[in-house]
N, C-alpha and C positions, 0 to 999 in steps of 0.2 A: 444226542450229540450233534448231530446239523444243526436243530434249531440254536444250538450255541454257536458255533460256527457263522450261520448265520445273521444273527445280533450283533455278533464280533464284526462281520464285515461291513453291515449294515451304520454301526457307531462308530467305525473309519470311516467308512465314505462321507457319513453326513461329517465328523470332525475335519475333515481335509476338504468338503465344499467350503466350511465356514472359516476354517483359517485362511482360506484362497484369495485375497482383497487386489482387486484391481486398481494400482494407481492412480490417483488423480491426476489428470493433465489440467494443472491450474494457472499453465503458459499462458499468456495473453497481453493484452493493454487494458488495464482497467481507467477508466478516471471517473471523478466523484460526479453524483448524480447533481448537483447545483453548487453557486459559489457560496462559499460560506462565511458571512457577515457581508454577501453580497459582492467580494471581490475575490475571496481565496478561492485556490482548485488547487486539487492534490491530482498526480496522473503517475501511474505506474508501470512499469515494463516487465513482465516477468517472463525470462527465455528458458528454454526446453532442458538447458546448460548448466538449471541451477543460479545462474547469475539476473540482476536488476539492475535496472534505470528508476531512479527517483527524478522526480521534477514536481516542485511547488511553485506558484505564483500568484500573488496576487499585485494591491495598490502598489506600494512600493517596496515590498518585499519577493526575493525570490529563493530557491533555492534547489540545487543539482547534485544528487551522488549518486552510486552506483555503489554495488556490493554483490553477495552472496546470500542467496537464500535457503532455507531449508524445510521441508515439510514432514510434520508429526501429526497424522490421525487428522483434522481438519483448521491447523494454526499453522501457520507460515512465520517463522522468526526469521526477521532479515538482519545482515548484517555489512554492516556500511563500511566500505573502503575508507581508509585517512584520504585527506584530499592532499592534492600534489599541488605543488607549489608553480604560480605561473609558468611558462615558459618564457612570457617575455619579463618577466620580473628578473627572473634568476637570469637573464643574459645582460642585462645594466652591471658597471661598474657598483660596489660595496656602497658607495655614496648614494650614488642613486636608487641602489634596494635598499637604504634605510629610510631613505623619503617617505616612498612605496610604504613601507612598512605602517608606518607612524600616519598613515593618510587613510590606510586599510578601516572599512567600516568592517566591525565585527558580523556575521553572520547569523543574524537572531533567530532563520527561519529553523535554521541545523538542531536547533534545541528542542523542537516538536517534532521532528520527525518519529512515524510509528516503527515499532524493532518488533510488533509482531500485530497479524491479523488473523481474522476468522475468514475461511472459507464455507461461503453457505450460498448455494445453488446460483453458480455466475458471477458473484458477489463477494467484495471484501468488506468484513468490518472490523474496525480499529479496536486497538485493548490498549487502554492504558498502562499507567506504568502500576497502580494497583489490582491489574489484572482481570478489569468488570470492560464488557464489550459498550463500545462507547457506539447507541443507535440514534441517539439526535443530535443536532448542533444547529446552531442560532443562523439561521437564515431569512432571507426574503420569502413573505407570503403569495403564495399565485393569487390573492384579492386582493382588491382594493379596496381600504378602508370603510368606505362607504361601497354600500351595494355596486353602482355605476361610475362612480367618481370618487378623486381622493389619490393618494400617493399609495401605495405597498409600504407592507410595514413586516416587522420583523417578529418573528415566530421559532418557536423552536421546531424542529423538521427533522423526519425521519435522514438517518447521511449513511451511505455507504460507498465502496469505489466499484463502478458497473463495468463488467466485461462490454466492450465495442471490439465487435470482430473487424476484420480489416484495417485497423488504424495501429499502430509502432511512434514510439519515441523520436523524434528524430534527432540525430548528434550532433 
């Protein structure tokens, strides 16, 4: 009768060590480890709050939002604010915000943003929108062409966004 007892507390304790998971703190500033096709970087903000900073930039594309994040077992689906509308746009005269309007370049970066990542040790990496972890993208080679001389040439490269401790988004 102890040894059952026994067994019994012993396959609680070990059940209630293993259901026990300690949260991830996957707070931080990530940005990607090089530019990709030699001018893009993605940099991310993720606060303790649940909430994010997006920022994209490259040649002449950029792009800014902020949202909500969530974390499930080791994927982060974020979720992006509507963007608000200027403040100095909306204080013109009807006239003049239809200028504005009609002058507006559409925002091409907004359409690549990622809505979810992989967390793996430090590190994010991107899931596309069919769900396969996206680990290379076309970058600049650290050689040069030739052995000693010659231009950098473009390769495909390991890309993920790397935790940089001490560095924040800034508004």
């Amino acid at each position: 009768m102890k040894t059952g007892i026994r067994i019994t507390i012993l396959y609680l304790s070990i059940t209630l060590l293993f259901s026990c998971q300690a949260s991830k703190d996957v707070s931080g500033y990530y940005s990607s480890n090089f530019p990709v096709i030699g001018f893009f970087g993605t940099a991310i903000q993720l606060n303790p709050d649940s909430t994010f900073e997006y920022r994209f930039a490259g040649d002449l594309m950029s792009d800014k939002a902020n949202g909500i994040y969530k974390l499930k077992s080791d994927t982060i689906y974020l979720a992006y604010n509507p963007e608000q509308p200027d403040e100095f746009i909306m204080s013109l005269p009807d006239s003049a915000r239809q200028t504005f309007k009609a002058l507006e370049v559409p925002n091409y970066a907004a359409a690549n943003r990622p809505y979810k990542l992989l967390y793996r040790k430090e590190k994010l990496l991107e899931i596309n929108e069919e769900g396969e972890v996206v680990r290379r993208k076309e970058g600049e080679s650290r050689n040069r062409r030739w052995l000693l001389w010659g231009d950098y040439y473009m390769k495909k490269r390991k890309y993920y966004l790397e935790k940089r401790p001490g560095k924040t988004i800034v508004k």
